[in-house]
Structures are given as C-alpha cells and as structure tokens.
C-alpha positions as CSV (number, residue, x, y, z in Angstrom):
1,X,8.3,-0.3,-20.0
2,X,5.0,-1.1,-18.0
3,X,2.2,1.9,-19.4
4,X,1.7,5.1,-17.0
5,X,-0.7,4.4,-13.9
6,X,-3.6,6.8,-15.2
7,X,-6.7,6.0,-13.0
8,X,-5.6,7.9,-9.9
9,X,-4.4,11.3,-10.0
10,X,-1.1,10.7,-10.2
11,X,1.1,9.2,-13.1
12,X,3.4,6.3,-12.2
13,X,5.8,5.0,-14.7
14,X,7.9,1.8,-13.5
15,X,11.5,1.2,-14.4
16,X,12.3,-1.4,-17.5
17,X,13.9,-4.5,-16.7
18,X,13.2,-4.7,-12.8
19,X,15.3,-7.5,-11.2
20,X,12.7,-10.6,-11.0
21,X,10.0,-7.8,-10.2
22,X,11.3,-7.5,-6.6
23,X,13.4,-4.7,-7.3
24,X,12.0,-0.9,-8.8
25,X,10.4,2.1,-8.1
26,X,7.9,4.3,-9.8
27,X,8.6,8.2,-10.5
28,X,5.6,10.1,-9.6
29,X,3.7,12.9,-10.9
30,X,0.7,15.1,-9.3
31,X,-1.9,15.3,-12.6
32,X,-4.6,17.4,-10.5
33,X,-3.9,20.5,-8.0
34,X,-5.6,18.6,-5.4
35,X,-4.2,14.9,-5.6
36,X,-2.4,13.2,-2.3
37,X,1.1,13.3,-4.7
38,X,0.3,17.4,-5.2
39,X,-0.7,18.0,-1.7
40,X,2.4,15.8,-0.3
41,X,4.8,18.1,-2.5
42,X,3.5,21.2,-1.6
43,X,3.6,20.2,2.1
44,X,7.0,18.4,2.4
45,X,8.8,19.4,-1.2
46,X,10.2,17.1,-3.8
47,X,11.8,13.9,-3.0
48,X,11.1,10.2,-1.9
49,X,7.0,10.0,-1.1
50,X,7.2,6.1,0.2
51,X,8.3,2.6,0.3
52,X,6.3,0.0,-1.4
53,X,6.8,-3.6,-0.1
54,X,5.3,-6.4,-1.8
55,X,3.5,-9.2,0.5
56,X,2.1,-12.5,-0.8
57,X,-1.3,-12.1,1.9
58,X,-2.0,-8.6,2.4
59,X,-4.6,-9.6,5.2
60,X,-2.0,-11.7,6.9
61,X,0.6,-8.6,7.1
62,X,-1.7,-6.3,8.1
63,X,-3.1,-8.3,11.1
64,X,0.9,-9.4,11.8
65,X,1.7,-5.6,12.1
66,X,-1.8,-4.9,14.1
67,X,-0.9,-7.3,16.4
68,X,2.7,-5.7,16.8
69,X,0.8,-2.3,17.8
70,X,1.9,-1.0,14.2
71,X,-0.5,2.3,13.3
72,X,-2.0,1.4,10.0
73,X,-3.9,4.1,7.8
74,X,-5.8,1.1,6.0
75,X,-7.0,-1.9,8.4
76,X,-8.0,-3.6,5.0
77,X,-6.9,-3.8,1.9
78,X,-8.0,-1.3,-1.1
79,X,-7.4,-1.3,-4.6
80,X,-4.2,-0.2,-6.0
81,X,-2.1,0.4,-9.5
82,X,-2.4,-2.4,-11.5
83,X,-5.0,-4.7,-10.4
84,X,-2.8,-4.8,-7.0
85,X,-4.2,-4.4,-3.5
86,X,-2.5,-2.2,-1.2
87,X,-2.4,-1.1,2.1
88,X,-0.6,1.9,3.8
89,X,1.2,1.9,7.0
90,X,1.6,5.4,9.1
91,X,4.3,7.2,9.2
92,X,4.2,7.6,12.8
93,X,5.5,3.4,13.3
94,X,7.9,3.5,10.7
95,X,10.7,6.8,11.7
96,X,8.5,8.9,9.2
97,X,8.3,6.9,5.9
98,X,5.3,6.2,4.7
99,X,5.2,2.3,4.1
100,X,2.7,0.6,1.0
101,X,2.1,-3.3,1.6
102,X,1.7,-4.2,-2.1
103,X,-0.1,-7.7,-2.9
104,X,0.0,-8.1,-6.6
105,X,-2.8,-10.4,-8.4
C-alpha cells in the first residue's frame, strides 16, 4: 500500500495492487475543520468528491479543453499528491463532477 497523502489537509490512502496504475481510487479523509474535503462534506454529504484522470501533458489537456470552451478552475498546473501535477476542471462542464487532470512525474 502507497503511504497516506499527509501534506494537504486531507488523508489519501490508495488501493494495493492497482491494475498497471491506470485503475484506483483514493478514500479520503478531512484532517482539519476547514479543509476543501471537510467543507465539501459538510456542504454536499458523504460520497464520491471527484474523478481523477491521468494525462501524459497536463499543459497540452488543459489548452485542448480551453479551446473546447471547457470551464477550468486551474488554467495551469499546481502541485499535487505525490510529486504529481494536477489540474481541476469545473463542475459546471462536466454534469456536476468535479474532474482532476493528473500528470504523474
């Protein structure tokens, strides 16, 4: 089992034995009052908080779905989990699930 995420406030443990790391998902846990995860369960109630996709150029998918009129909360890439960088596309262009681009190193 990959360690806990523990530089954000939130605690993300991934899944043993993910099929040739394309396939997983991370159970998630608010460690401060005030974090996005606590703020996100207090707003909307347990349950799926978003999709991660992994990209190979983060840059390149975000100006593909900026050119497509996609609403983006990040027009550039910012650090993520694991030495990744992410980027988060709005709920608003995806039928209400909140969409991470995922660009591992």
């Amino acid at each position: 089992m990959c360690p806990p995420v523990t530089d954000r406030q939130v605690d993300g443990y991934p899944p043993p034995g993910t099929l040739d790391d394309l396939l997983g998902f991370e159970l998630l846990e608010a460690t401060a009052d005030d974090s996005p995860v606590a703020k996100y369960i207090a707003r909307r109630g347990a349950g799926m908080h978003h999709l991660a996709l992994r990209v190979e150029d983060i840059e390149a998918a975000i100006a593909e779905l900026k050119s497509r009129g996609v609403r983006l909360i990040d027009e550039t890439p910012r650090p993520g989990a694991h030495a990744t960088r992410v980027a988060f596309v709005h709920p608003s262009s995806t039928h209400g699930v909140l969409v991470e681009l995922v660009q591992k190193p």
